[in-house]
N, C-alpha and C positions, 0 to 999 in steps of 0.2 A: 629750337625754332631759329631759323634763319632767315635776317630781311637783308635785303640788300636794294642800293634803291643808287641813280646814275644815271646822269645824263646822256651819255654815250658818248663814244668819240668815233671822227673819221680811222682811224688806226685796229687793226688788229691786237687782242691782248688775250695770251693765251697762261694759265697757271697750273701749275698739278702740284699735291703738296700731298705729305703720308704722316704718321703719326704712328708709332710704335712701338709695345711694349710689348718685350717675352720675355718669361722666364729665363732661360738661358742667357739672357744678357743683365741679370740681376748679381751682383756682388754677395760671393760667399761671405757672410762674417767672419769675425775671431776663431769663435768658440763655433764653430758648426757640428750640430748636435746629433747623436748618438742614440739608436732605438735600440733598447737592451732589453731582451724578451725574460720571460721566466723561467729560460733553462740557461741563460746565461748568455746568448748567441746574440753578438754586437752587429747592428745593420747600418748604415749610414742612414739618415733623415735624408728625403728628397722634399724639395717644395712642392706643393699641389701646383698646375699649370695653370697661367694667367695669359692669356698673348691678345692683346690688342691691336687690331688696327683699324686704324678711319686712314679713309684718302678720297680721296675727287681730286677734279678737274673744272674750271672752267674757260668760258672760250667766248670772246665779246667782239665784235664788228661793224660795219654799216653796212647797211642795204642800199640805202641814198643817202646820198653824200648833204649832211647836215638836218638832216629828215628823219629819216627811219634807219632805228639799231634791233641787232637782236643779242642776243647772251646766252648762254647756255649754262648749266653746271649739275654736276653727278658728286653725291658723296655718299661711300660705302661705309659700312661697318661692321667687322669681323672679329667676335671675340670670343673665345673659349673659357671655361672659366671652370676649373676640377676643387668641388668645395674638399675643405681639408675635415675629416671628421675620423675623430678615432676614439673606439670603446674598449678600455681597457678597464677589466674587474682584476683583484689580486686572486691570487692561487690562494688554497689555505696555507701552504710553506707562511707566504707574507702576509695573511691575515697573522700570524704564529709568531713574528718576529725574524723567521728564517729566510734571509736575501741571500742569493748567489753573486752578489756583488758586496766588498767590504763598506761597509756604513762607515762613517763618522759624525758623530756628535757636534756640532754646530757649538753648540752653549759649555758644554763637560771639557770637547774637545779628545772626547774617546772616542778610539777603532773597536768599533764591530769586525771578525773576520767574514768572509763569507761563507755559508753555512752553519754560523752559529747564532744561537737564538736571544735577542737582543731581550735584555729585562724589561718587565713592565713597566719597573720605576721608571726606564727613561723617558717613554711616551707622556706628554700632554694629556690631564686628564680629560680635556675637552676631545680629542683627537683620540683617544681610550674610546672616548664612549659612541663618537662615529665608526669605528674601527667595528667595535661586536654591532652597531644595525647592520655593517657589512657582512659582516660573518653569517650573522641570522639570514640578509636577503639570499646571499650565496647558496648557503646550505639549502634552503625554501627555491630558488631557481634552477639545483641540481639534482637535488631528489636524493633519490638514493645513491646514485653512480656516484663512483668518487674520480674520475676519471676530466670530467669539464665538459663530456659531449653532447648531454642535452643542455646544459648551458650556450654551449657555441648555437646549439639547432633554437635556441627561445631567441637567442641573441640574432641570429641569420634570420629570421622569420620578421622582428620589428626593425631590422634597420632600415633609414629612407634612403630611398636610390631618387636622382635626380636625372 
């Protein structure tokens, strides 16, 4: 809400002002980050699109000189806004411990190679025991095909589109 409140003056006063934000003029980081599929195929990250803008104008005068003013003002606003949403399940490979990308160990400070199947010891048992509800929902979401494609067609069917 906008008040605006003025006596007015014998003078003309005219303003226009903009306000604006896009994407494209947002600073890469450092580390800009890297979507690596499960066949191994590195894509670059894009940011979802945000572009903003507000602008108006206004425009103030006399009618009579010391008497009567009038004012005018317009203000727009144009925003786009692409929410960022992504559904990613693991393959059974990584349910398995089998990444196409070399792990390393954090805490051990062991190299996993790629392709090979990491021990159970290393996992978290906490993170063990979310790891098989995944495995269960997976299997229970894909049926029999071992393939992902009625996975993709249950997944395709509840996502929300805005």
């Amino acid at each position: 809400m906008n008040v605006a409140s003025a006596s007015g003056t014998n003078r003309y006063h005219f303003t226009l002002y903009e306000f604006l934000r896009n994407t494209d003029l947002n600073a890469a980081g450092f580390f800009k980050p890297n979507i690596v599929s499960n066949t191994g195929k590195v894509t670059p990250f894009h940011e979802p699109a945000f572009n903003r803008n507000q602008f108006g104008m206004n425009f103030g005068g006399p009618i009579m000189r010391d008497k009567l003013f009038y004012f005018l003002d317009y203000e727009g606003f144009r925003q786009t806004l692409t929410p960022l949403s992504v559904l990613t399940l693991p393959t059974q490979n990584e349910l398995n411990g089998v990444l196409v990308v070399p792990v390393r160990n954090p805490l051990t400070g062991t190299t996993y190679a790629a392709g090979t199947t990491i021990p159970s010891t290393a996992f978290d048992p906490l993170n063990a025991a979310g790891s098989e509800c995944l495995q269960e929902d997976s299997a229970a979401a894909v049926g029999t095909g071992d393939d992902g494609a009625e996975l993709e067609r249950l997944l395709s069917r509840s996502a929300v589109h805005r």
